[in-house]
MDTraj code that builds the backbone (N, CA, C; nanometers):
import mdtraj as md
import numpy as np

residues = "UNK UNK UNK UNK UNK UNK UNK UNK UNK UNK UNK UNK UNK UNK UNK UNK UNK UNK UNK UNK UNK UNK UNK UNK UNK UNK UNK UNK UNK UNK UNK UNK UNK UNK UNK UNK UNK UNK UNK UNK UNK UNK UNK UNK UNK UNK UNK UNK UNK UNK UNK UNK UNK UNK UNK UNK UNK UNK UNK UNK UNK UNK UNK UNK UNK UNK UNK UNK UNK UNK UNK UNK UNK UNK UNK UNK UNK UNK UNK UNK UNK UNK UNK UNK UNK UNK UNK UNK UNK UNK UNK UNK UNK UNK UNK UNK UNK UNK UNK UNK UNK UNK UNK UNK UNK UNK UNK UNK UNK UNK UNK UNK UNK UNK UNK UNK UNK UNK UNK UNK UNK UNK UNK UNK UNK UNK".split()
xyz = np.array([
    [-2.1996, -0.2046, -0.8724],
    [-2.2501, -0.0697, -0.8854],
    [-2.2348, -0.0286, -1.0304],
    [-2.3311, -0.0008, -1.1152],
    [-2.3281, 0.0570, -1.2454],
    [-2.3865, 0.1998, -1.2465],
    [-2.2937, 0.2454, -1.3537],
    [-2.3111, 0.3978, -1.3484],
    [-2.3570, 0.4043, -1.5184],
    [-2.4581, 0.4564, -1.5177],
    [-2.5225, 0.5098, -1.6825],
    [-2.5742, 0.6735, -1.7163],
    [-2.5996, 0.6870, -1.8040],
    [-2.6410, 0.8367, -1.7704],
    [-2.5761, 0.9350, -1.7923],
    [-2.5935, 1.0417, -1.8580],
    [-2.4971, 1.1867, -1.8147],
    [-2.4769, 1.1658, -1.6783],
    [-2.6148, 1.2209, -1.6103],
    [-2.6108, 1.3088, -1.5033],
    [-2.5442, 1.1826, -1.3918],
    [-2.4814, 1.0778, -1.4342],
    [-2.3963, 0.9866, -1.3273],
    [-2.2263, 1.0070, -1.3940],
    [-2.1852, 1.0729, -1.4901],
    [-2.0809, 1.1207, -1.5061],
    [-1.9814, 1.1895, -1.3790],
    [-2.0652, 1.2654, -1.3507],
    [-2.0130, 1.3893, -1.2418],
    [-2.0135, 1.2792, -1.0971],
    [-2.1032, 1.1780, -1.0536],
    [-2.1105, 1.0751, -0.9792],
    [-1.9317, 0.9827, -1.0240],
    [-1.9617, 0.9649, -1.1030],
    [-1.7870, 0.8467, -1.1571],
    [-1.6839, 0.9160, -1.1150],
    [-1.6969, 1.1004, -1.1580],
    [-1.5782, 1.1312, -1.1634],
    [-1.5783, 1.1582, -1.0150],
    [-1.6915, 1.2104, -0.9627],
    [-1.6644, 1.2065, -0.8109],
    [-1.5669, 1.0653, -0.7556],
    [-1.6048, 0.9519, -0.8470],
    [-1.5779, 0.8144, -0.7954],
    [-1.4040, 0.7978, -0.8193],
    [-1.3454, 0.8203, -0.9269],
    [-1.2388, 0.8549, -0.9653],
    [-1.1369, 0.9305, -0.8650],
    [-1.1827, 1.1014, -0.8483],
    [-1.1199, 1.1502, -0.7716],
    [-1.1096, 1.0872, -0.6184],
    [-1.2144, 1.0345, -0.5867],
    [-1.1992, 0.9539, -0.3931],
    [-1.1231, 0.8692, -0.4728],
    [-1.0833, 0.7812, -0.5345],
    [-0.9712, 0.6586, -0.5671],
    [-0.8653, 0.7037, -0.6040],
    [-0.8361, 0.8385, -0.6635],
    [-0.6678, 0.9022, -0.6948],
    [-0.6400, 0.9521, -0.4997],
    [-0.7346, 0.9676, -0.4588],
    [-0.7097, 1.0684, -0.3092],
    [-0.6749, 0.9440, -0.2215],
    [-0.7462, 0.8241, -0.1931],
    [-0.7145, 0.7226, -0.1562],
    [-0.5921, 0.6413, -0.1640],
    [-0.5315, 0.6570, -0.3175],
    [-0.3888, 0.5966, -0.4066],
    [-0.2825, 0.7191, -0.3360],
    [-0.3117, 0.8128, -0.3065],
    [-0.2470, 0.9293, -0.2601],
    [-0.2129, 0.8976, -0.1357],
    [-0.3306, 0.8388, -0.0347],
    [-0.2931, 0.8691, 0.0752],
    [-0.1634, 0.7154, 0.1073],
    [-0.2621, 0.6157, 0.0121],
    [-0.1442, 0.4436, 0.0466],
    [-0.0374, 0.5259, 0.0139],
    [0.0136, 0.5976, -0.0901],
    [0.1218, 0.6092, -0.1167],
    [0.2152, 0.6804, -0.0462],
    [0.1331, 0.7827, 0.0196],
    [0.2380, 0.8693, 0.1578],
    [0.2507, 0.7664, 0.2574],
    [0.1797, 0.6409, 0.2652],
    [0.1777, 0.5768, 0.4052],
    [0.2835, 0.4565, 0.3930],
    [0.2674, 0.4209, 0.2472],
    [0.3834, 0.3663, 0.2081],
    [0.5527, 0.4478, 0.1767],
    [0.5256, 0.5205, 0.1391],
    [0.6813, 0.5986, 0.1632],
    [0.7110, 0.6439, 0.2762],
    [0.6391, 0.6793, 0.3866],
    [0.6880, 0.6641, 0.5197],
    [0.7725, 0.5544, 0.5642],
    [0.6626, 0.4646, 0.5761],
    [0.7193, 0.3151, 0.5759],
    [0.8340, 0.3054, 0.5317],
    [0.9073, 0.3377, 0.4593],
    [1.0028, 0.3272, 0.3420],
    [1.0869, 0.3866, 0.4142],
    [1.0718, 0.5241, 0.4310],
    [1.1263, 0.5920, 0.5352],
    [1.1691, 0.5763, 0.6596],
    [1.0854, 0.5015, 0.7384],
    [1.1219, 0.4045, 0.7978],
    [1.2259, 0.3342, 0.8363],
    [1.2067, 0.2872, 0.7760],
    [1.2879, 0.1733, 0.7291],
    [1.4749, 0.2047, 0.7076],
    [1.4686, 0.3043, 0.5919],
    [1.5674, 0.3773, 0.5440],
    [1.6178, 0.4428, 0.6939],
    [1.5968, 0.4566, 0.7461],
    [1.6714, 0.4913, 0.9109],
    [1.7259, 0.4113, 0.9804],
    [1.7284, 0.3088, 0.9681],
    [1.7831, 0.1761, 1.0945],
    [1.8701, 0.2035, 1.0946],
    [1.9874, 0.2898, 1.0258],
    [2.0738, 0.2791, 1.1033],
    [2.1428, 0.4142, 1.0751],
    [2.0269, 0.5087, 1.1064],
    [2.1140, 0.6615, 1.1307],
    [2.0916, 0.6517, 1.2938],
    [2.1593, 0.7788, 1.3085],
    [2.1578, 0.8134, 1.4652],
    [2.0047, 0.8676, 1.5343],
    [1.9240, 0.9065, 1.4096],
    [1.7926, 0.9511, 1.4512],
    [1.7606, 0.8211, 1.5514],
    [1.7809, 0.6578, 1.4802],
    [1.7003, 0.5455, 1.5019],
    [1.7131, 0.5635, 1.7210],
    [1.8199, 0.5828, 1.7303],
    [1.8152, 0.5854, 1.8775],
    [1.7389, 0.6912, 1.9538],
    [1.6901, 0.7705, 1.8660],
    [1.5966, 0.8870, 1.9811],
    [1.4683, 0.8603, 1.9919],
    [1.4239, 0.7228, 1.9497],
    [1.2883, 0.7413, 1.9687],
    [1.2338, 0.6741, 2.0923],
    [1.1023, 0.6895, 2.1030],
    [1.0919, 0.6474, 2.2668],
    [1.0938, 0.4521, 2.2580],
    [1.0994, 0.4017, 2.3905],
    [1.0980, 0.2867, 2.3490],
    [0.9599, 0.2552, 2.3861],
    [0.9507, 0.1286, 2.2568],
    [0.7844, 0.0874, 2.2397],
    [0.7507, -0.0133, 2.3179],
    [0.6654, -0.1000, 2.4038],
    [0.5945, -0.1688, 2.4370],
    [0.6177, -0.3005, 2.4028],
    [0.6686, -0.4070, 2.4582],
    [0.6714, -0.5318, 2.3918],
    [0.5486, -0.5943, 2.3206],
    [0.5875, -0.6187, 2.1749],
    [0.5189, -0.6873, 2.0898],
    [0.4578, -0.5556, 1.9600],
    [0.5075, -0.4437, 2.0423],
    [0.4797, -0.3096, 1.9075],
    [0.5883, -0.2662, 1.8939],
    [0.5780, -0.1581, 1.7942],
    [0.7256, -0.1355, 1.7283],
    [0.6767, -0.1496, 1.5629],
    [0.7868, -0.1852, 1.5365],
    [0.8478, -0.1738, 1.3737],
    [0.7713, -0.3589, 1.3379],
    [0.7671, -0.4381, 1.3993],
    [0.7066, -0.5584, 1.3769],
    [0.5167, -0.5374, 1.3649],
    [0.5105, -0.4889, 1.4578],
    [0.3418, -0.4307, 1.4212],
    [0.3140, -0.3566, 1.2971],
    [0.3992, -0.2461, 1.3091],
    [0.3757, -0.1881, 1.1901],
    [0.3932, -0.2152, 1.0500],
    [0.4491, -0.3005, 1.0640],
    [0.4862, -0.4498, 0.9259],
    [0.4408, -0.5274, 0.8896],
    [0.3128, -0.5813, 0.9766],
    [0.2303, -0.6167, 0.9881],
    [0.1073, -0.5813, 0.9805],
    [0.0599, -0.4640, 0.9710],
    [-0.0568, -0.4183, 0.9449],
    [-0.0501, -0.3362, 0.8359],
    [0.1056, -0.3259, 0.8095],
    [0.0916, -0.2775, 0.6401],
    [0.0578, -0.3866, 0.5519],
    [0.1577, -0.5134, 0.5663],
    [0.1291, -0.6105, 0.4858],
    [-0.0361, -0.6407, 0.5107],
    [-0.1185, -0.6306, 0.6116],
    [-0.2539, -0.6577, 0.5994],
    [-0.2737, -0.5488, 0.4804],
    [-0.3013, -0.4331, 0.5026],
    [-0.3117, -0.3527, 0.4050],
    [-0.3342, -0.3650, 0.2904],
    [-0.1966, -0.4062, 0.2586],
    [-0.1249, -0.4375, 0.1303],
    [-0.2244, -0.5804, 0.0638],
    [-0.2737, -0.6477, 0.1386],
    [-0.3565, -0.7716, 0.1269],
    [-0.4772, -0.7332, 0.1283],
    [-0.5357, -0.5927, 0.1765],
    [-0.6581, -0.5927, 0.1312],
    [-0.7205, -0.5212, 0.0581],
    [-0.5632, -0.4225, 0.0112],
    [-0.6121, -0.3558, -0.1146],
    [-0.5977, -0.4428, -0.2634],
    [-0.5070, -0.5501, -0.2316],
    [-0.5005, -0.7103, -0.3423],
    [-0.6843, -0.7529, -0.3490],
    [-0.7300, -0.7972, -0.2507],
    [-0.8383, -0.8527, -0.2620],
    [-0.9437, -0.7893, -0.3069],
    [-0.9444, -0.6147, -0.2581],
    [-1.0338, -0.5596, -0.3323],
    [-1.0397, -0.5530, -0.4666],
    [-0.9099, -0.5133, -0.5332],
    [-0.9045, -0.4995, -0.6544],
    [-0.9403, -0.6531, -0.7203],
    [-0.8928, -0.7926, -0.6782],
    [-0.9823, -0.8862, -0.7086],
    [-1.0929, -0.8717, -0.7441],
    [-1.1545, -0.8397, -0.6387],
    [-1.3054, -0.8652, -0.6119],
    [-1.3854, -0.7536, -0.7096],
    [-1.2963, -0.6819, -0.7507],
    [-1.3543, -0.5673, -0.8248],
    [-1.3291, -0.6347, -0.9701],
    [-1.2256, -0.6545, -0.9970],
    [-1.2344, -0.7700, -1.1342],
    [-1.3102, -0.8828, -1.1387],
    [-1.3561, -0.9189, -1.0285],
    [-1.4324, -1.0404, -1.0866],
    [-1.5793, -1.0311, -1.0722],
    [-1.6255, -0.8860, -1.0264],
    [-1.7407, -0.7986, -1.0593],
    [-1.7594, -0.7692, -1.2054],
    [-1.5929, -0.7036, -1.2526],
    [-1.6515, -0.6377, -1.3781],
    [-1.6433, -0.7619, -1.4343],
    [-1.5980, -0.8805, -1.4333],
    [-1.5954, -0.9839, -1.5331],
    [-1.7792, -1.0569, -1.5145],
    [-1.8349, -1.0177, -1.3988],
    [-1.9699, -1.0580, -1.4257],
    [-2.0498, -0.9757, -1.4284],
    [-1.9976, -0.8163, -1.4670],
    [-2.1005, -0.7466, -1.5007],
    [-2.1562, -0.6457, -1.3932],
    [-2.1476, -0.6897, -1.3210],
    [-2.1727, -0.5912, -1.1557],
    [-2.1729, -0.4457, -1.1942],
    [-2.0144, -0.4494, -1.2142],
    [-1.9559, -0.3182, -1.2398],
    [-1.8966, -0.2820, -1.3858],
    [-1.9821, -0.1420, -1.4092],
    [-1.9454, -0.1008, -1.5386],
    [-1.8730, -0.0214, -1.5437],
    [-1.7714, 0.0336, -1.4881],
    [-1.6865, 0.1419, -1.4718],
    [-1.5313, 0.0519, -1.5078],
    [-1.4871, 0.0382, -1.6444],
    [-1.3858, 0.0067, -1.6045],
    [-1.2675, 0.0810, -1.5629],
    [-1.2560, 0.2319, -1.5558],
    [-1.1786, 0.2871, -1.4938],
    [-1.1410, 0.2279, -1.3320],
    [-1.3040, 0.2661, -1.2716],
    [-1.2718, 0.2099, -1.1208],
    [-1.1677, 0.0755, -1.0775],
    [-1.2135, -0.0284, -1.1807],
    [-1.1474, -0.1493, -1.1793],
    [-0.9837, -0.1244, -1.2193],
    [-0.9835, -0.0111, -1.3136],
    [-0.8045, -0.0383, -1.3385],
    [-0.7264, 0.0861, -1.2052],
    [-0.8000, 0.1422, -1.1800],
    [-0.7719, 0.2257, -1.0825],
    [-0.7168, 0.1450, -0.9577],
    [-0.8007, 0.0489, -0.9112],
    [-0.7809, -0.0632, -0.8011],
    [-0.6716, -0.1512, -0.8853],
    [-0.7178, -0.2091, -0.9748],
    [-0.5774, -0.3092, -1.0028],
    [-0.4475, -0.1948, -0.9795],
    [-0.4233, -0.0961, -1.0781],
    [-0.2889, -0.0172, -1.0450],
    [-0.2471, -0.0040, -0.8692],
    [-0.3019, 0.0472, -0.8278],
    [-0.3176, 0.0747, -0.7050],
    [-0.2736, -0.0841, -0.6136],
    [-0.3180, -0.1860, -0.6388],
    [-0.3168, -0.3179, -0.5945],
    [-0.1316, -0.3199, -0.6458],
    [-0.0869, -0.3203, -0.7543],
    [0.0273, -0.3541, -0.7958],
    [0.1390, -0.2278, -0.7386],
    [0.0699, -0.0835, -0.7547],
    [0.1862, -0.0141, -0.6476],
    [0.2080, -0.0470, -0.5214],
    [0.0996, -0.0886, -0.4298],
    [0.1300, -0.0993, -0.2885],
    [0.2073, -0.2579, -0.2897],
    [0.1906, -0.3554, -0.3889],
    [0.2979, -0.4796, -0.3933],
    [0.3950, -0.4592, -0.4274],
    [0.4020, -0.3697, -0.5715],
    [0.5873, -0.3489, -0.5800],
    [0.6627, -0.2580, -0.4393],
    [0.5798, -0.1572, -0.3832],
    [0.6633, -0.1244, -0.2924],
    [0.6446, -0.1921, -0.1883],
    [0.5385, -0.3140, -0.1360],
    [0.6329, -0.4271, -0.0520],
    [0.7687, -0.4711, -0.0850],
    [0.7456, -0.5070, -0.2026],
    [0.8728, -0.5860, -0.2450],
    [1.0003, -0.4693, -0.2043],
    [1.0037, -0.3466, -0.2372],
    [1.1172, -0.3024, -0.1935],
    [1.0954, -0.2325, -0.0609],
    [1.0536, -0.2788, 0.0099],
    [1.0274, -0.3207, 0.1752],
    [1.1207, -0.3876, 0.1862],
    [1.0896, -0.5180, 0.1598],
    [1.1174, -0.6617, 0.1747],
    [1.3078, -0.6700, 0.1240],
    [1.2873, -0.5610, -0.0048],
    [1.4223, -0.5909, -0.0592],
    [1.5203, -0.5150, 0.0204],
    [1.5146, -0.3884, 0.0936],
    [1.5622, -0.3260, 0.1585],
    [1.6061, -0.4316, 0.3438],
    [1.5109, -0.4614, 0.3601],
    [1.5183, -0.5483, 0.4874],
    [1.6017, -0.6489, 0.4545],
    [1.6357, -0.6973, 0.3351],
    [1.7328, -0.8149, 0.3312],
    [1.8151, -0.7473, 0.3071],
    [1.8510, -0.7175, 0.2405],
    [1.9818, -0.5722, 0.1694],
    [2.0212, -0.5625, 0.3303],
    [1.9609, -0.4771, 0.4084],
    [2.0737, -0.4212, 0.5797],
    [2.0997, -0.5613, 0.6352],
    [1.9900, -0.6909, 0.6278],
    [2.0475, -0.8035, 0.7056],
    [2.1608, -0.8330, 0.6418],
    [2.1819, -0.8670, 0.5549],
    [2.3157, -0.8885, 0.4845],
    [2.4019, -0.8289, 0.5235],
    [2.3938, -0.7303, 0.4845],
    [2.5050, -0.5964, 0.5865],
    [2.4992, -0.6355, 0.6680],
    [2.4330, -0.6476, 0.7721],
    [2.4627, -0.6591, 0.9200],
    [2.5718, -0.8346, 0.9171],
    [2.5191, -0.9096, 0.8771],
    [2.5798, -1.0530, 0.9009],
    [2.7223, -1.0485, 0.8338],
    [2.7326, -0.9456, 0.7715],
    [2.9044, -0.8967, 0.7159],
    [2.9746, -0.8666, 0.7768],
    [2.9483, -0.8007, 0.8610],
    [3.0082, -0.7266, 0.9341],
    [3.1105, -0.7864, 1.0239],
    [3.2045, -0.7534, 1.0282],
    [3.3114, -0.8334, 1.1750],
    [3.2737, -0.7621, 1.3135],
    [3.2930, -0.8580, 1.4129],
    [3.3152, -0.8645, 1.5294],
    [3.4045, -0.8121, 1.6168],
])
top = md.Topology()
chain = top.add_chain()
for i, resn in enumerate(residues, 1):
    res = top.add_residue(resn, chain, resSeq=i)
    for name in ("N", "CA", "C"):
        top.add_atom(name, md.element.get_by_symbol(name[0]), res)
traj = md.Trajectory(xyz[None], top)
């Protein structure tokens, strides 16, 4: 998609603002998550209803990491547009790469948090 023109200015920035609102929303959905997470072991963790075998906290870990994998690929696929020209916006493209690298670093402290309590937990005496 190439954008030229004044009158496609007000079009980009339209394009811009849906990609900060979008980065907005991964990012509340990822600090939930986080949130999440950060509970295993208050007293809240026991009031919730119990889930369904095979959903739960494993589903939902799972369809973030999809997520998380397909906001990677877009932003790919969006670099290797602008590298052939497709797309002339390089904002859009660094917008997606940033966006691609926040929702991975906060896997990683997903990931780092989930080992962090296993540890704890395997410390623990009996």
């Amino acid at each position: 998609m190439s954008v030229t023109g004044p009158s496609a200015a007000g079009g980009g920035l339209q394009q811009v603002l849906a990609l900060r609102r979008q980065i907005a929303e991964q990012s509340d959905a990822l600090r939930t998550l986080r949130d999440a997470g950060g509970v295993t072991g208050s007293p809240q963790a026991g009031t919730q209803a119990p889930t369904p075998a095979g959903g739960g906290f494993a589903d939902t870990l799972r369809s973030t990491l999809d997520q998380v994998n397909a906001v990677q690929a877009r932003s790919s696929e969006m670099t290797a547009a602008y590298e052939r020209g497709e797309v002339t916006d390089i904002a859009q493209v660094m917008l997606a790469r940033q966006e691609s690298s926040v929702a991975f670093e906060a896997t990683l402290q997903v990931r780092n948090k989930l080992l962090s309590a296993y540890q704890d937990i395997m410390r623990m005496g009996v």
